[in-house]
C-alpha positions in Angstrom: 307.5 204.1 28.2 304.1 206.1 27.2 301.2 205.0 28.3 299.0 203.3 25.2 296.0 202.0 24.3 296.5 198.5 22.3 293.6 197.4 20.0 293.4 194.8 17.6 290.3 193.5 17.1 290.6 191.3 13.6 290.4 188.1 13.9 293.0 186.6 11.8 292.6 183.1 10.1 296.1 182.3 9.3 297.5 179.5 7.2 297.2 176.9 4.2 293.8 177.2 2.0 292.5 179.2 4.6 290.6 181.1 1.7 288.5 178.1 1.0 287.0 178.8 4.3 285.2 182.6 3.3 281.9 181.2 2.3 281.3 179.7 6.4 283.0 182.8 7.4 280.7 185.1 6.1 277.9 183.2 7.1 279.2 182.3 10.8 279.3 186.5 11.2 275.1 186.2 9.8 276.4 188.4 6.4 273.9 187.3 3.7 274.7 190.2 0.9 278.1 191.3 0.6 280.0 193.8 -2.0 283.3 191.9 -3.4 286.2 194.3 -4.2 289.2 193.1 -6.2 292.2 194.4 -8.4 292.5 194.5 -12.0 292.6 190.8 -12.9 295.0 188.7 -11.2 292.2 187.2 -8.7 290.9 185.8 -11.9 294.1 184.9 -13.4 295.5 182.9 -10.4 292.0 180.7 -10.3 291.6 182.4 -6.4 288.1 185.0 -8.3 286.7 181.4 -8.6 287.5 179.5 -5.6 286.4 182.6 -3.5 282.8 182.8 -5.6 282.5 179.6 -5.5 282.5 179.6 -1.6 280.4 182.3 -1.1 277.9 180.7 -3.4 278.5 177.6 -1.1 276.8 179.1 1.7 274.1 181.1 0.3 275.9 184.4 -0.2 274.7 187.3 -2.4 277.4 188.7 -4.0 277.6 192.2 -5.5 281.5 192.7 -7.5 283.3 196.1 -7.5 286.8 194.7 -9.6 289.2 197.4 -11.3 290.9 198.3 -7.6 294.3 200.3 -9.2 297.8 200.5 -7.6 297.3 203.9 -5.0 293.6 203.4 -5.3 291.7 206.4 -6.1 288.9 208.4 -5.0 286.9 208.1 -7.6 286.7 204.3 -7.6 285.7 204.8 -3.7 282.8 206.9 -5.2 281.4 205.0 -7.3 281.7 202.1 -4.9 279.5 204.0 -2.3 276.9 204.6 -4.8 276.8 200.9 -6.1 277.1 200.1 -2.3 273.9 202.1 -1.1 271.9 201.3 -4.4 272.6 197.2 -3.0 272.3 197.6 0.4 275.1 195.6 0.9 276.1 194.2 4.6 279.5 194.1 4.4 282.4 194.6 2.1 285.2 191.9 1.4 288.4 193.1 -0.2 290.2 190.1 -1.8 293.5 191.7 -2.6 296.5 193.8 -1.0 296.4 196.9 0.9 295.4 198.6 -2.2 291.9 196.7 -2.3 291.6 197.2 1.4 292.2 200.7 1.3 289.6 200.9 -0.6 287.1 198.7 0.8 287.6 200.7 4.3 287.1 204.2 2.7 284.0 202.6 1.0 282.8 201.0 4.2 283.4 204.5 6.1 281.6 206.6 3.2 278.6 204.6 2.9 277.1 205.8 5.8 278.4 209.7 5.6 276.5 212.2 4.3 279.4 214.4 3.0 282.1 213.5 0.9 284.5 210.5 2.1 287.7 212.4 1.3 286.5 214.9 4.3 287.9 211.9 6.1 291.5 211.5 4.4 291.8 215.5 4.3 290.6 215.9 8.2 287.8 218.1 8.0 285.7 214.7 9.8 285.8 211.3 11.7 284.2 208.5 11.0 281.4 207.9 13.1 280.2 204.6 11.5 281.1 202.3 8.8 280.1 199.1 7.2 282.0 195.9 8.2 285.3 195.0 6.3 286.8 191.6 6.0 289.6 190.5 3.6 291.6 188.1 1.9 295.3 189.1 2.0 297.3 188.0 -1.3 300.2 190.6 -1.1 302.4 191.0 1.9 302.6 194.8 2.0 301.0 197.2 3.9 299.6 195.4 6.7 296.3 197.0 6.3 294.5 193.6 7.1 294.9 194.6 10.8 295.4 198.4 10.8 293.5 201.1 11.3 294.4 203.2 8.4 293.4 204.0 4.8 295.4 205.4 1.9 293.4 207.3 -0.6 294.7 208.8 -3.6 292.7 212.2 -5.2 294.0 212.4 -8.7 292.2 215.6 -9.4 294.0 217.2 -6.5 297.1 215.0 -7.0 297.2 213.9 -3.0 297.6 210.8 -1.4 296.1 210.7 1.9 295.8 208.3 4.6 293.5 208.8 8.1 293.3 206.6 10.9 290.2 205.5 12.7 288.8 202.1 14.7 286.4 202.0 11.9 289.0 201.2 9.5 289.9 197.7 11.5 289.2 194.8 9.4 286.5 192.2 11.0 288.6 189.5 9.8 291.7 189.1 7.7 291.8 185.7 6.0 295.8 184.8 5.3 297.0 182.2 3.3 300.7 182.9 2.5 300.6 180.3 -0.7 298.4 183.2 -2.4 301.1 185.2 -2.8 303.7 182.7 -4.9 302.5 184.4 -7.9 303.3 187.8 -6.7 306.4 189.4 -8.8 310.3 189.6 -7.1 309.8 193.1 -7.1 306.5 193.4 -5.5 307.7 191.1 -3.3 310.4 193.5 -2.6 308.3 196.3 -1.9 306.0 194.5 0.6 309.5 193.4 2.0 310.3 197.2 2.3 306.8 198.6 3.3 306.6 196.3 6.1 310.3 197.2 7.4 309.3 200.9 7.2 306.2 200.5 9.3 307.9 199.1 12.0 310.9 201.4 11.6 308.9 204.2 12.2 308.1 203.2 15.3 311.0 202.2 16.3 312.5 206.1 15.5 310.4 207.7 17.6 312.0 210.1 20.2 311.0 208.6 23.6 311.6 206.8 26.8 313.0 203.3 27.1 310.9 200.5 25.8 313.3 197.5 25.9 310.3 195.2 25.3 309.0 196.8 22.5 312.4 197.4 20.5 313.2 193.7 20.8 310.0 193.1 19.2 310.5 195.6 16.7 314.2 194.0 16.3 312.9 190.5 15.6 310.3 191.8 12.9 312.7 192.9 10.9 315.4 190.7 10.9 312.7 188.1 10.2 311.9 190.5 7.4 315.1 190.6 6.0 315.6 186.9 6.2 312.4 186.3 4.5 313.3 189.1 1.6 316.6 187.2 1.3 314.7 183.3 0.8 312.5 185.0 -1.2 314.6 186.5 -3.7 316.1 182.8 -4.2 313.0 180.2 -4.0 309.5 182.4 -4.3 307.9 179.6 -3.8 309.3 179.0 0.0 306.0 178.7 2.1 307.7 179.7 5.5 309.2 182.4 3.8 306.0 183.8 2.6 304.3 183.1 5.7 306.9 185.1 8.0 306.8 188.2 5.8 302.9 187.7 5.5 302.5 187.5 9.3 305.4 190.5 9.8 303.5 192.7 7.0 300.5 192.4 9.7 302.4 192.8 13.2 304.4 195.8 11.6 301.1 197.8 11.1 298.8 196.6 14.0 300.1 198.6 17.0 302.3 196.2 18.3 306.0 197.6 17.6 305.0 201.1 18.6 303.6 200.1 21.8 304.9 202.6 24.8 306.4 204.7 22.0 303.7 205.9 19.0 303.9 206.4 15.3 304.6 209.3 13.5 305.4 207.6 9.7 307.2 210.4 8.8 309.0 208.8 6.0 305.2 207.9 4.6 304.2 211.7 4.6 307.3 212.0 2.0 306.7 208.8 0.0 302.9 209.6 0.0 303.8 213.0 -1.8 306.0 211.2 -4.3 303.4 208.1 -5.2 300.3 211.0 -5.0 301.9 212.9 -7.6 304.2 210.0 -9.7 301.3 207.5 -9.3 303.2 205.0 -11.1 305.5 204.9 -8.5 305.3 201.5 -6.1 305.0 202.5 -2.1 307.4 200.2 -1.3 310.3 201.1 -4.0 309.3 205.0 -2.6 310.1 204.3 0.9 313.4 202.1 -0.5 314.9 205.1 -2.1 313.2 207.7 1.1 314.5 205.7 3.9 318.3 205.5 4.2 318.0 209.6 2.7 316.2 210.5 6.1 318.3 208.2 8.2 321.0 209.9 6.8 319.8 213.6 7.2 318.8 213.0 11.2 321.0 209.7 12.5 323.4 212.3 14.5 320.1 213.4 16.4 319.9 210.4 18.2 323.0 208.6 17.6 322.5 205.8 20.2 319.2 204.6 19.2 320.8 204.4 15.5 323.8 202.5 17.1 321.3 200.3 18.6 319.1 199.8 15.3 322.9 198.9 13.8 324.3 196.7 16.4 321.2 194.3 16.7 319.4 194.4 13.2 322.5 194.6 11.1 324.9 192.7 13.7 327.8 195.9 13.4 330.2 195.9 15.7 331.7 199.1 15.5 332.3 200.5 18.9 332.0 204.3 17.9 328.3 205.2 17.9 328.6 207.1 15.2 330.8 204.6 13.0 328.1 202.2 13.9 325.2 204.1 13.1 326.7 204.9 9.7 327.2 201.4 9.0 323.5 200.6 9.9 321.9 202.6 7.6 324.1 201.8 4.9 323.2 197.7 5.3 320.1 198.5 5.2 320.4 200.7 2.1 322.7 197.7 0.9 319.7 195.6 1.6 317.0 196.8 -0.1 319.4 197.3 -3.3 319.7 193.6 -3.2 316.1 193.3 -3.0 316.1 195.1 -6.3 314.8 198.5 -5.1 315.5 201.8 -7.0 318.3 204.3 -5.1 317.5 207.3 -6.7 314.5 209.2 -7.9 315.9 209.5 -11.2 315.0 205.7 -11.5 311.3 206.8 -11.5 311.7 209.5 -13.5 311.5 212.2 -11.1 314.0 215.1 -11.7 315.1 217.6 -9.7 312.6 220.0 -11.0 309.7 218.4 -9.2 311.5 218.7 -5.7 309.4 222.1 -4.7 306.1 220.4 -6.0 307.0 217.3 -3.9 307.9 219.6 -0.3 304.7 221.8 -0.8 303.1 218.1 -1.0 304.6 216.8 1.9 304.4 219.9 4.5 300.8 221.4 3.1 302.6 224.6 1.1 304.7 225.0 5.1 301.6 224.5 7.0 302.8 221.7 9.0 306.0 220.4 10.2 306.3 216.2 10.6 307.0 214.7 13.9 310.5 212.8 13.5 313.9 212.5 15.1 314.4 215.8 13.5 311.4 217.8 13.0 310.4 218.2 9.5 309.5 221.3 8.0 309.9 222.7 4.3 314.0 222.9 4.4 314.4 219.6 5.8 312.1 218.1 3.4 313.8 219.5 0.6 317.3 218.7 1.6 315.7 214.8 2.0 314.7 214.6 -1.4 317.4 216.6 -2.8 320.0 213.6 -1.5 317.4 211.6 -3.1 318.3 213.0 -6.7 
């Protein structure tokens, strides 16, 4: 096991109509001007925009609203966010939305107080050394950023999609209510089902000493995962269901299942190539079509740990490592095509013509090669999304 240094400093308020509660939140943390970011109109839709102001009005709150968060948020928004978040003087910044509107709430909260550009942060020419106060309400179980400390960026003018980690980036608090995300789609449901598998799955495939503890944790998350992604494609409305992939999308991405072993997210490096460039394309249904390729192209590199994975996620019982490990990754490519997730990257309209584009992406035109179970430098990355056609 390596030594690591666990931190998880959100406190979470987990559970039914725990969104009513944001107004005595704020307040109990002494907030008394606050910037509200949101999506493109669903808050409003769902009745949630007015149950949240409505709070916050409650309890004395100044409010200053930043709506029009996109899918793969972009730079730009972040930009104008600063500005409008200096101009205010805002304390803190609430995201009420998915990891998209989180994202984008931390790289505003990191950029207000920088004197250079914010994207020096996601293209790691600097660290954070300060950042406003970020708290959120969680209404898509996804990319666990209500307890991580990343942030996904997207430059559109440089077509790249960037994530860094800092402590800055932790939320404050993370308000989660699993019935406000009944009204999310089957297939964004899928994707959050998917995201949240692949966050603790790269963990779990890191190259390292034993960590018996930590793999069964990892092992429980996601076949609680894929339990949950199975109600959930029957009765969306199933509130322990939603609350077990709500709760995993959050332990996937905090630390926990990489504890003694690390993260490399190696898979995320490829997918943020593909969604950076092909912006229409979802994270999760990325990673869907990206994860059994690159399980496929390195299993034989670590063939017990695959066996493993097989035998207690998937319940094989092949005796041949090998056999097994094959059989793994094809339930869980099985899996997420029940889930309704794309196979291919034809489905997104990627053709084999963008492949070069979406290695020189991925490795920084050869300037880096990705930690994984097999190294990844240009060739590898090519032969990935080449099985991917």
């Amino acid at each position: 096991m390596r030594n690591f240094t666990y931190y998880t400093p959100t406190k979470v308020f987990f559970g039914k109509d725990t969104h009513k509660q944001i107004g005595q939140i704020v307040e109990d943390y002494g907030f008394r001007k606050i910037m509200v970011q949101y999506g493109k109109g669903s808050v409003k839709a769902t009745g949630l925009y007015d149950e949240v102001m409505a709070s916050l009005a409650a309890h004395g709150i100044e409010v200053v609203e930043c709506g029009g968060v996109q899918p793969n948020p972009t730079l730009d928004f972040v930009h104008e966010a600063i500005r409008i978040a200096r101009e205010t003087e805002v304390e803190m910044i609430l995201a009420v939305g998915g990891g998209s509107v989180i994202d984008s709430c931390k790289s505003t909260a990191a950029g207000v107080p920088y004197d250079g550009d914010v994207w020096d942060f996601h293209s790691y020419k600097a660290s954070p050394q300060a950042a406003l106060p970020v708290g959120c309400i969680l209404t898509l179980s996804a990319a666990g950023s209500e307890m991580s400390a990343s942030a996904v960026i997207t430059n559109e003018a440089l077509c790249q999609k960037r994530g860094f980690g800092s402590p800055f980036n932790r939320c404050l608090f993370a308000v989660c209510n699993p019935e406000l995300t009944y009204t999310v789609s089957p297939y964004q449901t899928a994707c959050g089902i998917v995201d949240s598998m692949a966050h603790t799955l790269e963990r779990y495939f890191i190259p390292c000493a034993p960590t018996d503890l930590t793999d069964r944790i990892a092992e429980s998350v996601l076949h609680a995962l894929v339990g949950a992604g199975k109600t959930l494609m029957e009765d969306p409305h199933d509130y322990e269901a939603r609350a077990t992939a709500m709760w995993a999308s959050s332990v996937s991405h905090n630390g926990l299942t990489g504890c003694g072993r690390g993260d490399a997210l190696a898979v995320h490096q490829l997918e943020h190539a593909l969604s950076g460039e092909f912006t229409a394309v979802a994270h999760g249904a990325g990673l869907a079509v990206l994860l059994p390729a690159w399980a496929r192209y390195c299993y034989r590199r670590d063939l017990p740990r695959f066996a493993q994975f097989a035998r207690r996620v998937w319940d094989v019982t092949a005796q041949d490592d090998e056999q097994a490990a094959r059989e793994g990754i094809d339930a869980m490519a099985a899996f997420f095509k029940f889930l309704g997730m794309p196979t291919t990257l034809r489905e997104f309209g990627v053709s084999a013509a963008a492949i070069d584009r979406l290695c020189a992406l991925t490795t920084r035109n050869g300037e880096r090669v990705i930690e994984s179970v097999v190294p990844l430098d240009d060739a590898a990355v090519k032969a990935i999304f080449e099985s991917c056609c």
